[in-house]
C-alpha positions in Angstrom: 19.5 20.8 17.2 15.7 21.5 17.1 12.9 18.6 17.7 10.2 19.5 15.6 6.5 17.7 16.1 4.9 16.4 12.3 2.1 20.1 12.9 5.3 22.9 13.6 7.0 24.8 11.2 10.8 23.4 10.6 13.3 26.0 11.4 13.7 28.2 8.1 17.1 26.8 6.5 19.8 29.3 4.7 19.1 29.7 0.8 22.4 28.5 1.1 21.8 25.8 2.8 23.6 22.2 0.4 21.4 20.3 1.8 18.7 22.5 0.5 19.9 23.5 -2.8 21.8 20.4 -3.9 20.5 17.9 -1.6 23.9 17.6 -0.1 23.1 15.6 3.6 22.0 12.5 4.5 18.7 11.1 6.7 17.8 8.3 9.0 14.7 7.7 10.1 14.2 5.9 13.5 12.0 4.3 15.9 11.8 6.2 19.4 10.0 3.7 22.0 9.3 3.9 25.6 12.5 6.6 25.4 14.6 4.0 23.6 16.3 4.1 20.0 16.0 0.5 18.8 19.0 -0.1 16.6 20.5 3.3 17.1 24.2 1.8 16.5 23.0 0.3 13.1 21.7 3.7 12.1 24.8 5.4 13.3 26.9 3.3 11.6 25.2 4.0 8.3 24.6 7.6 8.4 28.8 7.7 9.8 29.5 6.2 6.5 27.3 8.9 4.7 29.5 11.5 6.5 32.9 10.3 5.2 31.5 9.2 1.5 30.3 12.8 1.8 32.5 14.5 3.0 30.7 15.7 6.7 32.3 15.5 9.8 31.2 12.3 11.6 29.0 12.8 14.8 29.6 11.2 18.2 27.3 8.6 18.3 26.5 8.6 22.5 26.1 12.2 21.8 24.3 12.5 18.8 22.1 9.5 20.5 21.5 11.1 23.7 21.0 14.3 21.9 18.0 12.4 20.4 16.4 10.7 23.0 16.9 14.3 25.4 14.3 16.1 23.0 12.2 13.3 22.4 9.2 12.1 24.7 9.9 8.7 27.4 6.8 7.5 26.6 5.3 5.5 23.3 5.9 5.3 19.9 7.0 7.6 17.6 9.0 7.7 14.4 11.9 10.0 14.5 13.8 11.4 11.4 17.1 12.9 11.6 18.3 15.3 8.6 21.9 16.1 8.8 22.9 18.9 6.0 26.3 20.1 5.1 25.6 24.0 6.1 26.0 26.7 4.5 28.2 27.5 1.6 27.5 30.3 -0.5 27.2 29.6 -4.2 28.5 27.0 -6.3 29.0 23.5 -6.0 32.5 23.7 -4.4 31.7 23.0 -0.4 33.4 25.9 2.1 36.6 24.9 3.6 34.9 23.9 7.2 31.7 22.2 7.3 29.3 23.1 9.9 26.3 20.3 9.8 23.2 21.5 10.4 20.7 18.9 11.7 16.9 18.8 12.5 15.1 16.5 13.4 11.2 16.1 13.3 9.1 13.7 15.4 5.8 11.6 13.9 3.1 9.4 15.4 3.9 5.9 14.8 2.1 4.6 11.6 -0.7 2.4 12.1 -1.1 -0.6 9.3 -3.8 -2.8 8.3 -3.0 -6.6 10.3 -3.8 -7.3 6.8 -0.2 -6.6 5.2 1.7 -8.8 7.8 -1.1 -11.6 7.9 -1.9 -12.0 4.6 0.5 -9.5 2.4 0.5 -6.9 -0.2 0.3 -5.9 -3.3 3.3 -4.6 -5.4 3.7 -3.2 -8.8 6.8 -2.9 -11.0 8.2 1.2 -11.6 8.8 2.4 -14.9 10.9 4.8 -13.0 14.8 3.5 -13.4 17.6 4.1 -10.4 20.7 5.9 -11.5 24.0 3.6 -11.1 26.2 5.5 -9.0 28.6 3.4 -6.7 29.7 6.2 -4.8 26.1 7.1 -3.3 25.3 3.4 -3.5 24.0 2.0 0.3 23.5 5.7 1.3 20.5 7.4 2.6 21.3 10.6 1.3 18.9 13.6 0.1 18.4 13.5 -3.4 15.8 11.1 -3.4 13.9 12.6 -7.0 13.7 9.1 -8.4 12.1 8.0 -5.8 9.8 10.5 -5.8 9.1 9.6 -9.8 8.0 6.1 -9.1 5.6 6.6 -6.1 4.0 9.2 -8.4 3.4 6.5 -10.8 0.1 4.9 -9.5 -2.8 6.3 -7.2 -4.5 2.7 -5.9 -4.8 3.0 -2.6 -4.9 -1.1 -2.7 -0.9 -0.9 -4.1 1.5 -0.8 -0.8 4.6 -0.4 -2.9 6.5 -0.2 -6.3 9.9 -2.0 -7.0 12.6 -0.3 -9.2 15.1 -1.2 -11.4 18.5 -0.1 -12.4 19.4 1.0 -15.8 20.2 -2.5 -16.8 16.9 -3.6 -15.6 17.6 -5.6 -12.3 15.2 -5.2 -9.2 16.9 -3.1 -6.6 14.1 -2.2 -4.0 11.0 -0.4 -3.5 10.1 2.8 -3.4 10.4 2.9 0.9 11.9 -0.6 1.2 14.1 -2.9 0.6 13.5 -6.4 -1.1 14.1 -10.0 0.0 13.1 -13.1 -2.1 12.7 -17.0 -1.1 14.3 -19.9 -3.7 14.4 -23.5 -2.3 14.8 -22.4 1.4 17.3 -20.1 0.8 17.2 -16.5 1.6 18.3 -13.9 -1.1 18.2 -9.8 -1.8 19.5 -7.8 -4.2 23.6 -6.4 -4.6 23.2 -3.0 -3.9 27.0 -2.5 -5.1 25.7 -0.1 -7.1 23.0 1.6 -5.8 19.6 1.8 -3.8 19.8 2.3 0.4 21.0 -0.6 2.7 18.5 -0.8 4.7 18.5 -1.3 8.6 16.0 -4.1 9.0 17.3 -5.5 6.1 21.0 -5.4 7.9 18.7 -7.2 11.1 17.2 -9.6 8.6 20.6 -10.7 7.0 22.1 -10.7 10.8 19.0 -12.8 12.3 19.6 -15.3 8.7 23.5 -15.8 9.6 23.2 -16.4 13.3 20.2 -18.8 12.3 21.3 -20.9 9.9 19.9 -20.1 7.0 22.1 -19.7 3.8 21.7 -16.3 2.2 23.1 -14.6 -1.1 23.0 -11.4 -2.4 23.1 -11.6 -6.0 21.2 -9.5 -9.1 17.6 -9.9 -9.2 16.2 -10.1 -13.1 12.1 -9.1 -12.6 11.4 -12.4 -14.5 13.0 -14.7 -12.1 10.6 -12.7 -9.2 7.5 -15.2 -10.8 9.7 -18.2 -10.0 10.5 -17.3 -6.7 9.0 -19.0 -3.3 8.6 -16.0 -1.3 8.6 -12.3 -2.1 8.6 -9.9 0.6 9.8 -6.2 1.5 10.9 -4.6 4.6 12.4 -1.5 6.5 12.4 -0.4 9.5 8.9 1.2 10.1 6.8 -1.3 8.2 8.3 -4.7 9.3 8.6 -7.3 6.9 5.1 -7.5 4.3 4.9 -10.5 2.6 4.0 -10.2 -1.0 0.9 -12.2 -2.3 0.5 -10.1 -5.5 3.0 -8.6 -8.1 1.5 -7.0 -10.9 -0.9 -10.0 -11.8 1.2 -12.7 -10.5 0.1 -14.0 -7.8 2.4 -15.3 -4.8 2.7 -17.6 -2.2 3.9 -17.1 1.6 6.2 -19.7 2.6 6.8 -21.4 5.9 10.5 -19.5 5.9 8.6 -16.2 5.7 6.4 -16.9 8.3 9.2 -17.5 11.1 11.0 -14.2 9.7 7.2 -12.4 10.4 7.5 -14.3 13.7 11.5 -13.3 14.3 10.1 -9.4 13.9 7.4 -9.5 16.0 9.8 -11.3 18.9 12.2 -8.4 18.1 14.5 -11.1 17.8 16.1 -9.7 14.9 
């Protein structure tokens, strides 16, 4: 396993490569501080599950972990992301017998945001791009990610943060680069993703910190019209935080007292 920083060339793949030609692999991107892994058994967890669904061999997680955090720096903040592929195979869709994972990772400066987003929130826009049901890739952070790639394309505005997409039947699923929570009379909700989109990490920490709190969550389909009735809107993963919403499309939106002591909770690290 190479570490690769964001300005050197990635180690030239096979043309055989799945992960390469039919975007057969999964990815997690991670928060490296001060030498740590935040949350590296979440993320383990997730990409193990990515592994059996597709059919890789699972890596040792104190391994694979230390691995990590042995080719990384002991100092700061960076944002680490992980690619595991299934190998080569030659061509065709069928995989080879034995899988051999190939897996790079690259390293990035921790993004800087505008105090802005958390203080005050963003603005978000609707996609007119549409997520594919698929139940067996549904939670998983794997490499075909074209959709997503559609909708970011969409708009330009440098004031926009994010875009939320639907599925086919025209339920909110997530953003682009995040997942979605919503706020209706003190009660915590985000979408089923049954079906598909990525279960998130801080969204796992969000719905964790909500249990051990006290406050009642559901996760239930999301209809784009009940979005202007809601109390809250916000989005999340593990990089940005939690960003209130306080605009979607031209409905503007209010930050409730709930979402400020989830802002708080974040900052704390106490979820």
């Amino acid at each position: 396993m190479a570490m690769h920083d964001e300005t050197d060339t990635l180690p030239r793949l096979s043309a055989n490569d799945r992960g390469l030609a039919y975007g057969h692999g999964l990815f997690e991107t991670l928060e490296l501080r001060e030498g740590q892994l935040p949350h590296w058994p979440r993320h383990w967890r997730r990409l193990a599950e990515g592994c059996r669904r597709l059919g890789l061999p699972v890596p040792d997680r104190d391994a694979l972990g230390g691995a990590l955090l042995a080719e990384g720096p002991a100092s700061g903040r960076h944002v680490l992301k992980l690619i595991l592929t299934a190998g080569t195979g030659g061509r065709g869709y069928r995989p080879p017998p034995v899988i051999e994972p190939v897996r790079v990772v690259s390293r990035h400066p921790w993004p800087i945001y505008p105090e802005s987003h958390t203080e005050h929130g963003v603005i978000v826009r609707h996609c007119r791009t549409r997520l594919p049901v698929d139940p067996l890739l549904a939670g998983l952070k794997h490499l075909n990610r074209l959709h997503q790639v559609l909708a970011r394309a969409e708009w330009q505005d440098e004031g926009i943060a994010e875009g939320l997409m639907s599925d086919a039947d025209g339920q909110v699923i997530e953003g682009t680069m995040s997942n979605v929570f919503w706020i209706e009379d003190g009660t915590l909700l985000t979408p089923d993703l049954g079906r598909c989109g990525v279960a998130g990490i801080m969204r796992e920490r969000i719905l964790d910190w909500a249990s051990a709190t006290g406050i009642e969550t559901l996760i239930e389909p999301l209809a784009p019209d009940r979005l202007r009735q809601a109390d809250g809107l916000f989005i999340c993963n593990s990089v940005i935080g939690l960003w209130p919403v306080r605009r979607l499309d031209n409905h503007e939106m209010r930050i409730p007292s709930l979402m400020r002591e989830l802002l708080q909770a974040v900052r704390e690290r106490a979820c």
